[in-house]
C-alpha positions in Angstrom: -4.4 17.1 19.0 -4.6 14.5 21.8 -7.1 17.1 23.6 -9.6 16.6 20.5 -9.0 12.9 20.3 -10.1 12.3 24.5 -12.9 14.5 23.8 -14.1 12.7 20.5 -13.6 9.6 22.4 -15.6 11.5 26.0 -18.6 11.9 23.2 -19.0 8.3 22.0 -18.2 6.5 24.9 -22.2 6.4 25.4 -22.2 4.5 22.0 -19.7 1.5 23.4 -21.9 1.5 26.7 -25.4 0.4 25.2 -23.4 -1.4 22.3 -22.1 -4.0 24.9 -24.6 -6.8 25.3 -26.0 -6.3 21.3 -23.8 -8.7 20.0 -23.1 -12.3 20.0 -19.5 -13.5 20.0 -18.6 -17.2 18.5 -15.1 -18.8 19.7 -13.3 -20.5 17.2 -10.5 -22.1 19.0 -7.3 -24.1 16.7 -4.9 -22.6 14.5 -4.9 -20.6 11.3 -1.8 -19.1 9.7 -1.3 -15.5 9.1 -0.6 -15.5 5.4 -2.6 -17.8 3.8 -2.1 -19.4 0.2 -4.3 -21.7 -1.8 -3.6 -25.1 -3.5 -6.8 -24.3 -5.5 -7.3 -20.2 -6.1 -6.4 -20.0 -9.4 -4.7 -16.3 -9.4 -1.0 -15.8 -7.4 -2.6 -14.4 -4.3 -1.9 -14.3 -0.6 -4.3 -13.6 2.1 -2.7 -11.7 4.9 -5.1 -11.9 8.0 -5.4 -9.5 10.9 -3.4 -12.1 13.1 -0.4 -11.0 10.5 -0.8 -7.5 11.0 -1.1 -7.4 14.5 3.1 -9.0 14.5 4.8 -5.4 14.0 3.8 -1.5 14.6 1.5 -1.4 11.4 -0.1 1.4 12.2 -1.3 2.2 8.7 -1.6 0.8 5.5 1.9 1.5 4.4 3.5 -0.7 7.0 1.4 -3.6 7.0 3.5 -5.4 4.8 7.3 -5.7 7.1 6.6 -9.4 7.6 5.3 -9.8 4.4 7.9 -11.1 2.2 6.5 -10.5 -1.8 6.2 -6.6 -0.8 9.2 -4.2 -0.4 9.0 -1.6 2.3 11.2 1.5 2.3 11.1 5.2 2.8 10.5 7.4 -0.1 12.7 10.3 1.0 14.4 12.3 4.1 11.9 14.4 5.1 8.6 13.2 5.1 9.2 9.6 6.7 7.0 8.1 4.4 7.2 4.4 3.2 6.7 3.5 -0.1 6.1 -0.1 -1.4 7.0 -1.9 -4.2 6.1 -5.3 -6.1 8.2 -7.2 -8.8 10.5 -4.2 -8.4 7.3 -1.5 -9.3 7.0 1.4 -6.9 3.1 2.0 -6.0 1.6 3.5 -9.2 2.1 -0.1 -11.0 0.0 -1.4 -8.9 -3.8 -1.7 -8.5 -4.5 -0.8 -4.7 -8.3 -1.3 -4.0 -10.5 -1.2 -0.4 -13.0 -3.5 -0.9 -12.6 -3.6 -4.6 -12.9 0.1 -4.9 -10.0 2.5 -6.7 -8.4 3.6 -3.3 -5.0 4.6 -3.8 -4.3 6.4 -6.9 -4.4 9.9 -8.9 -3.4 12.9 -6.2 -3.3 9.8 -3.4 -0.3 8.4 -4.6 2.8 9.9 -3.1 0.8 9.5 0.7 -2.6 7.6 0.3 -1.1 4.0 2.1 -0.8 6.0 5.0 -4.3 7.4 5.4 -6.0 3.9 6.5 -5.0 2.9 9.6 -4.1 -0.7 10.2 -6.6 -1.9 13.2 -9.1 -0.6 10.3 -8.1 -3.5 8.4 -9.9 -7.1 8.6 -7.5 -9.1 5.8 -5.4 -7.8 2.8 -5.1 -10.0 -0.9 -1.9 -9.4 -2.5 -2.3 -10.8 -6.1 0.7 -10.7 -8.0 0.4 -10.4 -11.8 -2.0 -8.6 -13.7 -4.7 -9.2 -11.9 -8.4 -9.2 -12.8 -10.2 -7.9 -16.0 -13.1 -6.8 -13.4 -11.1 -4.1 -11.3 -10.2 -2.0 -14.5 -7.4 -1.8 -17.0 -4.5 -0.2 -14.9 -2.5 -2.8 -12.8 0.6 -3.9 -14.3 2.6 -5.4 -11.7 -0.5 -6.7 -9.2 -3.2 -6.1 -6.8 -3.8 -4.9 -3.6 -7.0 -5.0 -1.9 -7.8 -4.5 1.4 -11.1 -5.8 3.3 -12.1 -3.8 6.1 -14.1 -5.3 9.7 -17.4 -5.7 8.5 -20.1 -4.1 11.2 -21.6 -7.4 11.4 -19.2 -9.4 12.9 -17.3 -6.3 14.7 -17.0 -6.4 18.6 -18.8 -3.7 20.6 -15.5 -1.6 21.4 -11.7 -1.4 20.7 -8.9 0.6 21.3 -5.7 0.3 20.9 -2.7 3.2 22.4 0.7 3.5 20.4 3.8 5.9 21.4 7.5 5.6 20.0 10.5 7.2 20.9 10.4 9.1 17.5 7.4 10.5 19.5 4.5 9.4 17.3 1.6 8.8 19.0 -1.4 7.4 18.1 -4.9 6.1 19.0 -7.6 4.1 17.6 -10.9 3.5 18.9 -13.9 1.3 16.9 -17.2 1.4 18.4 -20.3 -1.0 17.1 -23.5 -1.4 17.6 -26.4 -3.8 16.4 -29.4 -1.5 15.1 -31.6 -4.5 14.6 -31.5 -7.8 13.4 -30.5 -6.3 9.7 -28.5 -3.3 10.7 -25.1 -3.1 12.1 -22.8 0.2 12.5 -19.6 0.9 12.9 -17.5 4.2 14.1 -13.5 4.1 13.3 -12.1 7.2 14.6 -7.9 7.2 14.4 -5.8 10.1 15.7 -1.6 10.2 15.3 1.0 13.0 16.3 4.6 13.6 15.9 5.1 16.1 18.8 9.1 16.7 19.2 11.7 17.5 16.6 14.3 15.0 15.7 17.6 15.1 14.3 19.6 12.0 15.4 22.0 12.9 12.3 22.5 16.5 13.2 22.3 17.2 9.7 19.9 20.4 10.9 17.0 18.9 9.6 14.1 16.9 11.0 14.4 13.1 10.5 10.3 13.0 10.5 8.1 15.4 10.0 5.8 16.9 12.9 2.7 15.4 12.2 -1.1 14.9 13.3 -4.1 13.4 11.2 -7.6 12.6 12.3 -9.9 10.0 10.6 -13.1 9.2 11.1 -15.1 6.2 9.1 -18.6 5.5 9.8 -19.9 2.3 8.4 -23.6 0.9 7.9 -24.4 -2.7 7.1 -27.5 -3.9 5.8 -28.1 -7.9 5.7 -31.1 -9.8 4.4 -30.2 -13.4 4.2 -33.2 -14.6 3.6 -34.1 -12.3 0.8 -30.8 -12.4 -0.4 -29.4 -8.8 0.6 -26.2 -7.5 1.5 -25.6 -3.7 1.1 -22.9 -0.7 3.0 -22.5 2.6 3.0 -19.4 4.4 4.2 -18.8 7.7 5.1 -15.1 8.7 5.8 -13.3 12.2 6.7 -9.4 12.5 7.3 -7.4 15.6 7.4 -3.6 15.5 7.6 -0.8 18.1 8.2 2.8 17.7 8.1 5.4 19.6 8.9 9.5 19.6 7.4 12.1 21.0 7.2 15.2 22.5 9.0 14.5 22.3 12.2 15.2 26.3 13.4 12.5 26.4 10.7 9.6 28.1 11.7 5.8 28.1 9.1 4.5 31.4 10.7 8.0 33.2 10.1 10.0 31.6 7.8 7.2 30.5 5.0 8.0 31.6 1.4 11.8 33.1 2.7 14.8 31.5 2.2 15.4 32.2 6.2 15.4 28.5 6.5 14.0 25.6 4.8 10.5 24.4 5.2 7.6 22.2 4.0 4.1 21.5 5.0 2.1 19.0 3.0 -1.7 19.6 4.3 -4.4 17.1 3.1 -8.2 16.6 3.5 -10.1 13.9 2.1 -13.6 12.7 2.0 -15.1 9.6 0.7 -18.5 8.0 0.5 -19.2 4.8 -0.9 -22.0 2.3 -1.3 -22.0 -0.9 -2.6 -25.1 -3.4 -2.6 -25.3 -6.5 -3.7 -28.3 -9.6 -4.2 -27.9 -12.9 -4.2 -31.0 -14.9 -6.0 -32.6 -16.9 -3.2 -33.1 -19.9 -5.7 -29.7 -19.7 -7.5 -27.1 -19.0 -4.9 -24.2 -19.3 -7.9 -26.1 -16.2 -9.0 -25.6 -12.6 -8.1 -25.5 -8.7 -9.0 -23.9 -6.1 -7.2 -23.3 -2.0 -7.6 -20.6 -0.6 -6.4 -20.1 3.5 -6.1 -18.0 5.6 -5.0 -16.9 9.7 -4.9 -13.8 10.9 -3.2 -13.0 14.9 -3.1 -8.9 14.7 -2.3 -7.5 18.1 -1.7 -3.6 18.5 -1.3 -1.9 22.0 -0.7 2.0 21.4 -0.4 5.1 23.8 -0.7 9.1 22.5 -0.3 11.0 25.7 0.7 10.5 27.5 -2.6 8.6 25.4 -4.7 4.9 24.2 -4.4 3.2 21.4 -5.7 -1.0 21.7 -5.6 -3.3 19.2 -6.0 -7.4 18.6 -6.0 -8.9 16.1 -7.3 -12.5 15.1 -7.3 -13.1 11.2 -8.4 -16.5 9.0 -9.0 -16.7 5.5 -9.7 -19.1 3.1 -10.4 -19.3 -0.5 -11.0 -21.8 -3.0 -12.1 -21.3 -7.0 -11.9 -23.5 -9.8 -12.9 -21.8 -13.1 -11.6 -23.6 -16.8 -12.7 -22.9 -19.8 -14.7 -22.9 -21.3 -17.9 -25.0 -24.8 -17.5 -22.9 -25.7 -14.7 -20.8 -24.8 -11.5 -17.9 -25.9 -13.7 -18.2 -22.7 -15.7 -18.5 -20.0 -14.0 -18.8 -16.0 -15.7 -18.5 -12.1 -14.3 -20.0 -9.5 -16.3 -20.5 -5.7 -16.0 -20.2 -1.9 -16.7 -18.0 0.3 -14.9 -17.6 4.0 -15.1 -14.6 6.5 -13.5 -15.0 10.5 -13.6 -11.4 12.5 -12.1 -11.6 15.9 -12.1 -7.2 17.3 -11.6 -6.9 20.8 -10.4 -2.9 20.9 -10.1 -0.7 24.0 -9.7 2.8 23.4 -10.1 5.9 26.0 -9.0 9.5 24.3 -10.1 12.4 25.6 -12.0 11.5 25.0 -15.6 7.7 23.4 -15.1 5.9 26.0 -13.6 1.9 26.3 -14.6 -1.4 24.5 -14.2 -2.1 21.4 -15.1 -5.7 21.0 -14.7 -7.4 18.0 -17.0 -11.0 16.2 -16.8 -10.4 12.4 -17.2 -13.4 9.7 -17.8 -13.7 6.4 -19.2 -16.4 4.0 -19.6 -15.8 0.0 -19.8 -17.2 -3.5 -20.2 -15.9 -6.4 -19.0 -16.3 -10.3 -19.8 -14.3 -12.7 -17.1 -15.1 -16.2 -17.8 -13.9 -19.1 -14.9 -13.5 -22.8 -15.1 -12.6 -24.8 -12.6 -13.3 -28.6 -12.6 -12.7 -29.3 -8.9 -9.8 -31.3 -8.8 -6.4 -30.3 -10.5 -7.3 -27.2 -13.1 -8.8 -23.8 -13.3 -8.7 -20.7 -15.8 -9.3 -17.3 -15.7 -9.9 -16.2 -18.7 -10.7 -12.3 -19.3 -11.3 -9.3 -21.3 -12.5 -5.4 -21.4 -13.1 -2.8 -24.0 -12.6 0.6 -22.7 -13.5 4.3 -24.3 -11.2 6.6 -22.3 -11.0 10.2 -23.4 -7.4 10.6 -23.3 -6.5 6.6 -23.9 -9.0 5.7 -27.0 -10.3 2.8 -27.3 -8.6 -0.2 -26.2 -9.2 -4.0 -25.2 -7.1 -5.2 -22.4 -6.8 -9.1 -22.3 -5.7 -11.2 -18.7 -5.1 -15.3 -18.4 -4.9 -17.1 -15.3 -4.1 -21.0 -15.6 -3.9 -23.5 -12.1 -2.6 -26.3 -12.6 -1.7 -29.2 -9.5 0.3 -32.0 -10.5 0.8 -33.7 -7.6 -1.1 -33.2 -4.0 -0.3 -30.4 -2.2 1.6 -28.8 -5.2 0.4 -26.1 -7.6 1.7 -24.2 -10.7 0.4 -21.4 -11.8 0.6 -19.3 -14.9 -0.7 -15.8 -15.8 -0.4 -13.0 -18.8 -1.8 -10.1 -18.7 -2.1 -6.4 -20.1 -1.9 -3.0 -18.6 -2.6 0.6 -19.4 -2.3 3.9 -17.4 -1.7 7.5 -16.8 1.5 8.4 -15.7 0.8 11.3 -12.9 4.5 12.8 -13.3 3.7 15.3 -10.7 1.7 13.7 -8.0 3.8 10.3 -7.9 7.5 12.0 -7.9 6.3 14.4 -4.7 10.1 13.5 -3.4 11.5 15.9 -6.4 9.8 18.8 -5.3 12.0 18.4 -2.0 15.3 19.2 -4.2 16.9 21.9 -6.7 16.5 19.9 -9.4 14.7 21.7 -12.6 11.8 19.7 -14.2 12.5 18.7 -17.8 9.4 17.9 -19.5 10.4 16.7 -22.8 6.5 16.3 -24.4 6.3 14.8 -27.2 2.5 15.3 -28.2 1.0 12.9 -26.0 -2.3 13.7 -24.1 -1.2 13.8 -20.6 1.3 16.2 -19.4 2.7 16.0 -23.6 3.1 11.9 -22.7 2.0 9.0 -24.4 0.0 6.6 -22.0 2.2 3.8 -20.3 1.1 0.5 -21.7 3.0 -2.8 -20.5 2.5 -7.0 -20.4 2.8 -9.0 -17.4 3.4 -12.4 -17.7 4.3 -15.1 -14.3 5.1 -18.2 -13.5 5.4 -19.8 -10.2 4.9 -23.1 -8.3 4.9 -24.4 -4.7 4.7 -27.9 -2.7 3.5 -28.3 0.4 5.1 -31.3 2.8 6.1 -32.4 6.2 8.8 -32.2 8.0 9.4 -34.6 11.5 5.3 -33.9 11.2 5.3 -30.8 11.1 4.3 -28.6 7.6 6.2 -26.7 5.2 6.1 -25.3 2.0 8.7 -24.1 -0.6 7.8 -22.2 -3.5 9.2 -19.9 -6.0 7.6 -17.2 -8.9 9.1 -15.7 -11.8 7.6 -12.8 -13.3 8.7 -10.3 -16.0 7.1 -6.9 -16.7 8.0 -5.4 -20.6 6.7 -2.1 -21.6 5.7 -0.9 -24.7 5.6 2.5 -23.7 6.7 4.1 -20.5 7.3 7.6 -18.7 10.9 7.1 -18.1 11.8 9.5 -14.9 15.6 9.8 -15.5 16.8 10.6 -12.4 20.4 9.8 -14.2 21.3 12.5 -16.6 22.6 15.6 -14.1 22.4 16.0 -10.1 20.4 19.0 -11.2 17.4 18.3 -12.9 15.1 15.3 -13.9 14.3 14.2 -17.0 10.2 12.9 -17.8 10.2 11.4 -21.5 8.6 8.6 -23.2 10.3 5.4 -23.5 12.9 5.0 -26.8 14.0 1.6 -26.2 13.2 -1.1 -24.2 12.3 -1.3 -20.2 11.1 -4.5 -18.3 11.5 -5.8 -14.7 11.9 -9.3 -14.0 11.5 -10.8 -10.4 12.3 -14.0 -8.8 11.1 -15.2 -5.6 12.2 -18.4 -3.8 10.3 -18.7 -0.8 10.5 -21.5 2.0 8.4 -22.1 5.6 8.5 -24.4 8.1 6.7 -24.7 11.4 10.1 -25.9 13.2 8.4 -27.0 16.3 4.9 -26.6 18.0 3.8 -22.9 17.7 6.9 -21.5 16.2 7.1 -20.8 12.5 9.8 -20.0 10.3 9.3 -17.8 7.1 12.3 -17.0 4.1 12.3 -15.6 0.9 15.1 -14.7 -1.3 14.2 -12.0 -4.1 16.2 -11.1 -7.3 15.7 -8.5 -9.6 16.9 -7.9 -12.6 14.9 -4.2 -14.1 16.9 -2.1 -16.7 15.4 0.9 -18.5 17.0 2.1 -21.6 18.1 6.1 -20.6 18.5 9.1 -22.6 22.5 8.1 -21.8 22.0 4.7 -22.2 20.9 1.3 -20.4 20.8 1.8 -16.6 19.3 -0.8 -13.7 16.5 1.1 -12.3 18.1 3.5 -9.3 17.1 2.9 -5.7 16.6 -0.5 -6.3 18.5 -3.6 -4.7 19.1 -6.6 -6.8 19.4 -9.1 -4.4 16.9 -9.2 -1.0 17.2 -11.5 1.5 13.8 -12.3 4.4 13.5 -14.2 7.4 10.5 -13.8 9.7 10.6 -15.8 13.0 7.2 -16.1 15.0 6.7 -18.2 18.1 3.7 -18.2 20.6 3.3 -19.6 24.0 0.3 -22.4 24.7 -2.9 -20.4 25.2 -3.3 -20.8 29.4 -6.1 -19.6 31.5 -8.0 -16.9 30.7 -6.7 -16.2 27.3 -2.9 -15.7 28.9 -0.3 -15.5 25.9 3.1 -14.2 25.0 3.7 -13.8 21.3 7.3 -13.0 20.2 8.5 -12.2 16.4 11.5 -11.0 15.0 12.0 -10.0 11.2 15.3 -9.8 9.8 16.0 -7.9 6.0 18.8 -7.7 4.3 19.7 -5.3 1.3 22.1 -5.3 -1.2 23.5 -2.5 -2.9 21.7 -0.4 -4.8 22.4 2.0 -7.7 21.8 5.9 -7.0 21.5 8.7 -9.0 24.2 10.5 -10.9 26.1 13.3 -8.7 29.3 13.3 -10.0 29.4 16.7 -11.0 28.7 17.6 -7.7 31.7 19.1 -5.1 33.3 16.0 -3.6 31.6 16.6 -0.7 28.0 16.9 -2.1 28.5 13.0 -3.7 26.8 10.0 -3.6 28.8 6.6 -4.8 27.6 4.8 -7.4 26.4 2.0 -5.5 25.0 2.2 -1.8 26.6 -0.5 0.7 24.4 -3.4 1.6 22.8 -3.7 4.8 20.3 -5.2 7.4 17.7 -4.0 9.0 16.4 -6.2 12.4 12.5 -5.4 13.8 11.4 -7.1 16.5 8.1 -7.2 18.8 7.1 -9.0 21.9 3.0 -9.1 23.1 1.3 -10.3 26.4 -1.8 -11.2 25.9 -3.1 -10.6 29.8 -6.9 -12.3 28.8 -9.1 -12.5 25.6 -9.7 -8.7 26.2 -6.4 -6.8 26.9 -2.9 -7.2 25.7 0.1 -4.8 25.6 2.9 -5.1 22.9 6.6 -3.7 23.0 8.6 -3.6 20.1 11.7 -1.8 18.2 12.6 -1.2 14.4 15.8 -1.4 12.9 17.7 -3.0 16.6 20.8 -3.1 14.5 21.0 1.3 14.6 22.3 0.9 11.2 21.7 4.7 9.2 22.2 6.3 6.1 25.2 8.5 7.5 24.9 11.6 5.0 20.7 11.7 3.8 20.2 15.6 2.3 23.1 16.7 -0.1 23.5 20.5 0.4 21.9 20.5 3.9 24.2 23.9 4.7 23.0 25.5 1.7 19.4 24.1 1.4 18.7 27.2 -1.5 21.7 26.3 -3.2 22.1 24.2 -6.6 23.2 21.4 -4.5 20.0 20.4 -2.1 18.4 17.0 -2.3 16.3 14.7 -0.4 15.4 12.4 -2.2 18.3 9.8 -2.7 17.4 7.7 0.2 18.4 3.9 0.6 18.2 3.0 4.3 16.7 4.5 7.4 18.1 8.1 8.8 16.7 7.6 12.4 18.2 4.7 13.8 17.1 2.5 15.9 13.2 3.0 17.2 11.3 1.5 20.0 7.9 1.6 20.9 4.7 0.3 23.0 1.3 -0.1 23.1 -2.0 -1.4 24.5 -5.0 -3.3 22.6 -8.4 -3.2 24.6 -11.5 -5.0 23.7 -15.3 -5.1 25.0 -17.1 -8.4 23.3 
């Protein structure tokens, strides 16, 4: 694997070469913060920079958000040593996660898409919490995600950054630009990871990570035309990723489709193309169109010991906005068309579910977003679509902003908002496969997989104030948000160690979430970010009203970032240290397991410590060490039935803390400007 990566990167080094003196560079020199939030956006939303990103090992998607403290990071099982995320107490399908305000992650993606964009790929990240905006469709309940990648016109020439760890995961990632002309810019991403030894810290006889590699590659092309109002891209991406899990005598080439020992691969190849153009009208700059488009072909082909889980789906999207204003910048309007095509061809081998489950989705929509904002304390966002979807009907889904700021430097916001979507049973619960549970599918006539559509209301509160402290700035905030359903896929993970339940919701389910948050530059170049988080999400059961399982109430985050005065020649040292705590968290029902196959009811609380230090050498090169989880605290039994992986005992999915241990790793950032 790393062979192919030096020869990709042997074969565009030409392209940094002549790239070198094309571009102009512009020094901005005082201080921004990493997470920024508005006294006068109107939505809940944080911008988390690339300056945030670059404080802990984020090399993809998925772990860009362990400083961040309105996103919860953990791993989704034992084998595959993927993270999952959650907001307002919603794993990953709840919410809308965009790139660039296209449909990214979603569909076949879900279970591993967060890990398939790299993080030096990404230029800044919105996290909106609530439901979000009318104009990105009709399926976020619990928030948004976008994320903005570097743009070609205001990358740097060349850039690579080197990662290892002492899990050994390795990776690279090179960008290479060049300036066409004075209205053409390119990019070239290319990202290339391994996971070359086997690890079993917990000599449980099974790999704590997977052996790995993936390769991605995304060219982009910029077109700009200020002065006739143009701005278009067009991006062409290819990744392919292969994992391998299991015991660790396993062997693919031997031991596939035996019960000689247990073993998974989970294989995946992607491409995407996307354009999006947009015009500006010279004489009305508060006027504007733009066309989105986009076509993904996602092709998964999985099996966990004896059961296999297949998965291709072919997706198209467009979307057409007209943005202007009614007689003044006061009022302000978004309208548009959008259309999505997905095209599921899904095999499925488990105990009780076995069979294909292919299915042709589309849906057409219109969408009217109307803002007012009167430049001093108030703003609304007040919106509305109508959608035809062939499995959904017809439906109208209705979203409120509200900014209000009483005082200077404080803001309260408000927000309602409504949300319908397809529950993918299959594709988002990959972490069953990995067990002997059966599948119970009990259907009750509904048009996807025999279940009603999952419809739910949003609604939020929050506030902050913004003061000084001995001169130096703070903020304190808090949000309140609770999520009902009126309908839901209920995946009862409660009702027997040996099978899950998927049925629609008879009863009532909501999530409510509560943030208090608090930061403080302490002293000169040394800030101080805290959040507490309490959740309170209960789901009425087939045997009754149960907290949601894998899910701590009570959270507790403290991020501590300090840098050094910037000395000659760029010279720096950055240090940051992220602290979580977890309280205990309900698990799944094994208590008709042997003793020595059970969980408790409740996991123990814990903490987790991650800490990085950087030297920045000069305003081109830097190196970066870092380690994850310095306390070595472990889940000390992950996989019940590890000794009989083909019994009626095995699973892997009831994971609550980390199964590794403590991690450290290093790495190198190099730039030409």
């Amino acid at each position: 694997m790393l062979k192919q990566i030096l020869l990709i990167l042997l074969v565009f080094s030409a392209f940094a070469s002549f790239s070198q003196d094309t571009l102009e560079t512009v020094n901005i020199k005082g201080k921004t913060k990493s997470i920024r939030k508005s006294f006068r956006v109107t939505a809940n939303t944080a911008v988390m920079t690339s300056k945030e990103l670059l404080k802990a090992a984020c090399c993809n998607l998925a772990e860009s958000f362990e400083t961040n403290p309105s996103i919860d990071v953990s791993f989704s099982d034992a084998l595959t040593g993927t993270k999952q995320i959650k907001m307002l107490g919603l794993t990953s399908p709840y919410l809308m996660i965009t790139e660039e305000n296209i449909p990214a992650v979603r569909g076949a993606s879900q279970a591993y898409g967060l890990s398939f964009t790299p993080g030096t790929w990404i230029e800044s990240i919105q996290i909106t919490k609530g439901a979000g905006s009318v104009v990105n469709g009709f399926e976020s309940i619990s928030g948004q995600i976008n994320t903005e990648l570097i743009k070609p016109v205001s990358d740097i020439p060349f850039f690579l950054n080197v990662y290892g760890s002492t899990d050994a995961r390795f990776e690279i990632n090179t960008h290479f630009n060049k300036k066409i002309s004075d209205k053409w810019s390119n990019s070239l991403f290319i990202h290339g990871n391994s996971r070359i030894a086997k690890n079993d810290v917990n000599n449980d006889g099974f790999l704590d990570n997977p052996l790995a590699k993936q390769i991605n590659v995304l060219n982009r092309w910029q077109y700009t035309n200020a002065e006739k109002g143009w701005v278009s891209f067009i991006n062409f991406r290819y990744m392919n990723d292969e994992k391998q899990t299991g015991e660790v005598a396993f062997d693919k080439n031997r031991d596939k489709g035996t019960t000689n020992f247990w073993g998974s691969e989970i294989n995946t190849e992607r491409v995407d193309i996307s354009t999006k153009i947009g015009y500006v009208f010279p004489n009305m700059p508060y006027q504007s169109i733009g066309f989105q488009n986009a076509f993904n072909s996602h092709k998964q082909t999985s099996y966990f010991g004896l059961n296999q889980y297949n998965i291709n789906q072919k997706s198209g999207f467009s979307n057409l906005i007209f943005n202007s204003i009614i007689d003044n910048t006061m009022h302000k309007f978004a309208t548009g068309l959008n259309f999505a095509y997905d095209d599921f061809n899904e095999w499925v081998v488990v105990p009780n579910a076995a069979g294909n489950y292919d299915r042709i989705d589309t849906s057409i929509g219109a969408f009217f977003e109307y803002t007012y904002d009167n430049t001093t304390n108030f703003s609304l966002v007040a919106g509305a679509r109508a959608d035809k979807h062939n499995r959904l009907g017809a439906f109208v889904t209705p979203r409120l902003h509200l900014r209000y700021n009483p005082w200077q430097k404080a803001v309260l916001r408000a927000s309602v908002g409504r949300g319908k979507r397809l529950a993918n049973i299959f594709a988002e619960n990959q972490s069953a496969f990995a067990t002997s549970r059966t599948f119970n599918l009990m259907q009750t006539g509904g048009r996807i997989y025999g279940f009603n559509p999952e419809i739910a209301w949003n609604y939020g509160l929050s506030f902050m104030q913004g003061f000084t402290v001995f001169g130096k700035t703070a903020d304190i905030g808090f949000d309140f948000f609770r999520i009902d359903f009126q309908n839901q896929v209920v995946v009862d993970w409660y009702q027997s160690p040996n099978q899950i339940d998927f049925y629609d919701l008879n009863g009532k389910s909501y999530a409510n979430s509560l943030q208090v948050e608090f930061n403080l530059e302490l002293i000169k170049h040394f800030d101080i970010r805290t959040a507490y988080k309490y959740y309170d999400i209960q789901t009425d059961y087939s045997s009754g009203k149960s907290e949601r399982p894998l899910q701590a109430q009570h959270r507790f985050f403290t991020n501590l970032a300090f840098a050094t005065h910037i000395g000659d020649k760029g010279k720096q040292w950055k240090f940051d240290f992220t602290y979580n705590w977890m309280g205990q968290q309900k698990l799944p029902n094994t208590a008709s397991n042997p003793i020595e196959e059970r969980f408790p009811e409740y996991s123990p609380s814990f903490s987790l410590l991650n800490s990085q230090i950087t030297r920045t050498f000069s305003s081109v090169f830097e190196m970066y060490v870092g380690a994850e989880n310095l306390g070595d605290y472990k889940q000390q039994k992950a996989i019940l039935g590890s000794n009989d992986p083909f019994g009626p005992n095995f699973d892997t999915s009831i994971i609550y803390a980390p199964i590794f241990g403590k991690m450290f790793y290093a790495g190198l950032r190099y730039k030409i400007k």
